[in-house]
C-alpha positions in Angstrom: 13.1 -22.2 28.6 12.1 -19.2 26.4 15.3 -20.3 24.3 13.9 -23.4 23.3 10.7 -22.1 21.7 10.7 -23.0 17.9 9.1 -22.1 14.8 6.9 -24.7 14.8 5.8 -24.1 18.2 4.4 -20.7 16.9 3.0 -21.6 14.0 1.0 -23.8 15.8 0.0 -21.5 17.9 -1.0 -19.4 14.4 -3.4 -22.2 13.0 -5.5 -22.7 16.0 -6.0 -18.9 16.6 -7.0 -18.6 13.1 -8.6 -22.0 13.2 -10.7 -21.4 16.3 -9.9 -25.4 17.1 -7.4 -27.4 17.9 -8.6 -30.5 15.2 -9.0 -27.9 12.7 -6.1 -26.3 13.1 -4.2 -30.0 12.9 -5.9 -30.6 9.4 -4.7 -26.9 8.5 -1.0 -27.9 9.3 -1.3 -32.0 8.5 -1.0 -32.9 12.1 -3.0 -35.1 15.1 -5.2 -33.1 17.3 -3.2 -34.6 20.0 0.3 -33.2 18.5 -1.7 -29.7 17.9 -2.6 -29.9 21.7 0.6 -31.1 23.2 3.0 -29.3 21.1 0.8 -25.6 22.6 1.1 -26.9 26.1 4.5 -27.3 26.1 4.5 -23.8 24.4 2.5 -22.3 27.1 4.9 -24.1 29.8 7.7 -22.8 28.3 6.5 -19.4 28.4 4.9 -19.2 31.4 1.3 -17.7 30.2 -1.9 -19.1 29.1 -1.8 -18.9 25.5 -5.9 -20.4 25.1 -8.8 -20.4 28.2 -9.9 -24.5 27.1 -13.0 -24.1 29.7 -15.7 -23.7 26.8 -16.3 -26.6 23.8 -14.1 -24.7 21.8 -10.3 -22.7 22.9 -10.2 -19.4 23.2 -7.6 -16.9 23.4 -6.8 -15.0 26.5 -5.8 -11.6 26.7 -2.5 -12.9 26.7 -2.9 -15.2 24.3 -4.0 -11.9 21.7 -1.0 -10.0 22.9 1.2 -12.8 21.6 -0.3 -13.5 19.1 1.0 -10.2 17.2 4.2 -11.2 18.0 4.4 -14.1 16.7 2.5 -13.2 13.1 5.9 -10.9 13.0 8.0 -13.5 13.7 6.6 -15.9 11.2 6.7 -13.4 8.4 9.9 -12.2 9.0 11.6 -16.0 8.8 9.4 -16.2 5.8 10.6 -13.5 4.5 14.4 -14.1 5.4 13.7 -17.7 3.6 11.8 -15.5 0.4 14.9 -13.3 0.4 17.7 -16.2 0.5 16.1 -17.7 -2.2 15.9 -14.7 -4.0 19.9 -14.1 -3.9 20.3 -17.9 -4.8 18.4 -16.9 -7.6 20.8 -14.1 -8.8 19.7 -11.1 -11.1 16.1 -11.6 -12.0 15.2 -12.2 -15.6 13.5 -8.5 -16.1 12.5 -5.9 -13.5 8.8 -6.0 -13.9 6.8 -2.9 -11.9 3.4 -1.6 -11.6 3.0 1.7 -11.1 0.3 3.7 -9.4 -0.7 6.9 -11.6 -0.1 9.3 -9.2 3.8 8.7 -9.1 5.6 11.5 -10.9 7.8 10.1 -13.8 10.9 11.9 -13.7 11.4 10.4 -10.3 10.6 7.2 -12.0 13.0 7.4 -15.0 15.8 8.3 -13.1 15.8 4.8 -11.4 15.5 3.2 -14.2 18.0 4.8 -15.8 20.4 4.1 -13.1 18.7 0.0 -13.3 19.7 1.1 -17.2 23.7 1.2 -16.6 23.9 -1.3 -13.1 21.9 -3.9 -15.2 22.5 -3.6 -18.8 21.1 -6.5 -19.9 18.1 -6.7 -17.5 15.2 -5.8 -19.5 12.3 -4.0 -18.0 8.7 -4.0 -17.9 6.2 -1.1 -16.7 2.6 -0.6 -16.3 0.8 2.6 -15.1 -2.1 1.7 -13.0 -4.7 3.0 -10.9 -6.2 2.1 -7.4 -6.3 -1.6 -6.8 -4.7 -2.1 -10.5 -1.3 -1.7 -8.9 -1.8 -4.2 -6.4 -3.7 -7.1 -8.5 -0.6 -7.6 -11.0 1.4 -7.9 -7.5 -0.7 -10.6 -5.7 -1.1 -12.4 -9.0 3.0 -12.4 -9.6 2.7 -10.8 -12.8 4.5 -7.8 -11.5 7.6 -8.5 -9.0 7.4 -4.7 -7.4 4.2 -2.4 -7.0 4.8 1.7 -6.2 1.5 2.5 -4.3 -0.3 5.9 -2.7 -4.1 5.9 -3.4 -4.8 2.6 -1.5 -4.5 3.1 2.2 -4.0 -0.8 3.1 -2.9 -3.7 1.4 -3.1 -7.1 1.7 -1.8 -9.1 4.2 0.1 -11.7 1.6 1.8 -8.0 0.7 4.9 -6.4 2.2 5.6 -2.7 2.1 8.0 -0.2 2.0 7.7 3.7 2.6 9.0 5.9 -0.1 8.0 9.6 0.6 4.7 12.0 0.9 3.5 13.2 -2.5 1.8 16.4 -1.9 -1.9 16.2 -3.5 -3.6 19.7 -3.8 -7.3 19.7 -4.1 -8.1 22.3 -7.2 -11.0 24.1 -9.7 -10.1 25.6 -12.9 -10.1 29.2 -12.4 -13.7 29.7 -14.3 -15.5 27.2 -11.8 -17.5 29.1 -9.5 -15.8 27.7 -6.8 -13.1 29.7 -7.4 -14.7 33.1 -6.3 -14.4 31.7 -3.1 -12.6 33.7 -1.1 -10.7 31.7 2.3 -11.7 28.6 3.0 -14.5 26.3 1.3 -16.9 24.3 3.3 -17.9 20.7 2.7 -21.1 21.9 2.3 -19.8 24.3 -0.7 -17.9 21.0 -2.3 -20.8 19.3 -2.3 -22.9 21.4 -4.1 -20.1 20.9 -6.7 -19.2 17.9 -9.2 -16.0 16.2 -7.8 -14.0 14.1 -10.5 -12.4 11.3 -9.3 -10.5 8.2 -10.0 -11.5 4.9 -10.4 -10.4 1.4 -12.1 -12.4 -1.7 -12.0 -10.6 -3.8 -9.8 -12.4 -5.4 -6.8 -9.4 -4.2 -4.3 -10.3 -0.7 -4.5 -14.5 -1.0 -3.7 -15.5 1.2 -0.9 -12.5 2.8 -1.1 -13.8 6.3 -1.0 -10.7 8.4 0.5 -11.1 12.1 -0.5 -14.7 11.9 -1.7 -16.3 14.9 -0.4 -19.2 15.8 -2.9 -22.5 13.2 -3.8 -22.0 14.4 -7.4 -19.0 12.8 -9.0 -17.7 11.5 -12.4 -15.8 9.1 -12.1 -12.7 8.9 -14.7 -10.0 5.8 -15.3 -7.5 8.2 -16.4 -5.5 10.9 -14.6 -4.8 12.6 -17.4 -8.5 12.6 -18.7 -9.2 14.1 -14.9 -6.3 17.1 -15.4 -8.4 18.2 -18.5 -11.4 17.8 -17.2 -10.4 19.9 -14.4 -8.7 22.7 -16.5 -12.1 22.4 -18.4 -14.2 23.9 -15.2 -16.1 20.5 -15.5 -15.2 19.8 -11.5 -13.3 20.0 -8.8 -10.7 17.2 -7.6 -7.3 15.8 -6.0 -4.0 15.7 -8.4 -1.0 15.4 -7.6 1.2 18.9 -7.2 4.0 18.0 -9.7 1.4 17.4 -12.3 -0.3 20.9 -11.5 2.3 23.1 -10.3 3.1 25.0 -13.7 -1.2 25.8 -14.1 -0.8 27.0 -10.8 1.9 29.0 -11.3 0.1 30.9 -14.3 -3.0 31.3 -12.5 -5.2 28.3 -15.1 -5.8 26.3 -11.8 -6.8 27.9 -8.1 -6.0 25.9 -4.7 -9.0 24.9 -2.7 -8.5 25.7 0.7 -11.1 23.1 2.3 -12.5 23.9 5.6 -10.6 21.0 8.1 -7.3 21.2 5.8 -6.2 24.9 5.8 -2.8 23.6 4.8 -3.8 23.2 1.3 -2.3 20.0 0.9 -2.3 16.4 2.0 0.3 14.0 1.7 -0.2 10.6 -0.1 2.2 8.3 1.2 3.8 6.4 -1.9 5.3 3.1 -0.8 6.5 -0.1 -2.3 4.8 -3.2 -2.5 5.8 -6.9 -3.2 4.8 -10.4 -2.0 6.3 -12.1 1.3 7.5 -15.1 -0.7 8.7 -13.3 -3.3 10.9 -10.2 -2.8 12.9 -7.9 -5.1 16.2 -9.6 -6.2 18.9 -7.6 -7.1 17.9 -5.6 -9.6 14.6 -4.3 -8.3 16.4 -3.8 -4.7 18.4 -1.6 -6.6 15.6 0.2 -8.8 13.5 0.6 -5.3 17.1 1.9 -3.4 16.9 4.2 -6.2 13.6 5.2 -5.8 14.2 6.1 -2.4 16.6 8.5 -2.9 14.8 10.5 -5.6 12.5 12.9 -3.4 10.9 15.6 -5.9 11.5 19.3 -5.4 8.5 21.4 -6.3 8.6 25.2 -8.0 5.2 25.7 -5.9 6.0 24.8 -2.2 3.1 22.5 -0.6 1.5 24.8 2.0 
């Protein structure tokens, strides 16, 4: 009997979880209250468990019922996103290979895809924008941008699907004048916080109360990483950047690795990843720019710890 559940059956099942009713859930997918109800008791015949407990006013899922659930968000979006896809290849080469990128991303990795996009898609045009924060992931969910490249948001939407790139190593850093640089061994939090942090920040809504990393009350709060870099080299702070950006001032002694109590490694890893909507996935051309993009793993002079 399992073989005859549908698509349908399940997305049924979807609306009145989310609905909390079975009418609401009928004027969610345009159906009778009495279709919503006897198309989830054939569901729950067919598979043998209680999908809802109807004892109260309103149904409510049992433990089962939650466990499936899961299951059966994953199987919606992924025949949404084999429909997405489908459509996608009916469509053929995309008119331009529009990205977002997230500021952290380093840019020789970056211009080697599109170099390779460059040769594969010579008459492909493409357009780029460097954001920050929830900047990458508005032009995304709006469809301005067909691909995002993400790593300082730690979630994203659920309209959103992702893909894993590779860790970025992100060193925490002073200038060497700042006093926090006398420091010998490891710096408390306590020590940080006595301490202006510079941070990043952009003013979309996506990224409020998103405070990953902030470890000081004092902080000065910049929209640009580069404006952060010189703010740093100035002794103005203490921050996160990205090791490829900061590797050489390392190297020559300008900037000094924090060693923060909790994170003796020196270094954390951002995971960059790749974002686009469910009903709209890379055609083509941006498969190819993120297949690229995959395969271009920086090396670093200064080995993360």
């Amino acid at each position: 009997m399992l073989d005859a559940v549908t698509l349908d059956q399940l997305r049924t099942f979807i609306a009145a979880a989310e609905e909390g009713s079975f009418s609401a859930a009928g004027r969610k997918i345009d159906r009778a209250q009495s279709v919503v109800s006897q198309t989830l008791a054939n569901l729950e015949l067919q598979l043998g468990v209680a999908l809802f407990d109807r004892a109260g006013r309103y149904p409510k899922l049992t433990a089962r019922g939650q466990a499936l659930l899961r299951d059966a968000y994953a199987v919606a979006d992924n025949m949404d996103g084999f429909k997405a896809r489908a459509s996608s290849l009916r469509e053929g080469v995309e008119s331009e290979i529009s990205v977002a990128v997230d500021v952290m991303f380093p840019m020789d990795r970056l211009t080697l895809a599109v170099g390779y996009c460059r040769d594969a898609f010579p008459n492909t045009p493409l357009r780029m924008s460097v954001e920050i924060l929830g900047g990458v992931i508005k032009p995304v969910l709006e469809g301005v941008c067909r691909v995002g490249i993400i790593g300082t948001l730690p979630s994203v939407p659920d309209e959103l699907m992702s893909e894993t790139l590779w860790d970025l190593p992100i060193v925490t850093l002073v200038s060497n004048t700042h006093p926090l640089a006398t420091i010998q061994g490891v710096v408390t939090r306590d020590e940080l916080a006595q301490q202006i942090q510079l941070i990043l920040t952009d003013r979309s809504s996506l990224s409020e109360s998103k405070n990953v990393g902030i470890l000081s009350p004092l902080t000065w709060k910049l929209a640009d990483l580069g404006a952060k870099y010189e703010f740093l080299k100035a002794g103005f702070g203490w921050g996160h950047m990205p090791l490829h950006m900061v590797e050489q001032d390392i190297v020559e002694g300008h900037l000094v690795k924090l060693q923060i109590a909790g994170n003796e490694t020196q270094t954390t890893n951002l995971a960059m990843r790749i974002i686009y909507r469910k009903d709209n996935p890379p055609g083509p051309a941006c498969r190819a720019f993120i297949d690229q993009l995959k395969n271009t793993e920086p090396v670093f002079a200064v080995e993360p710890a």
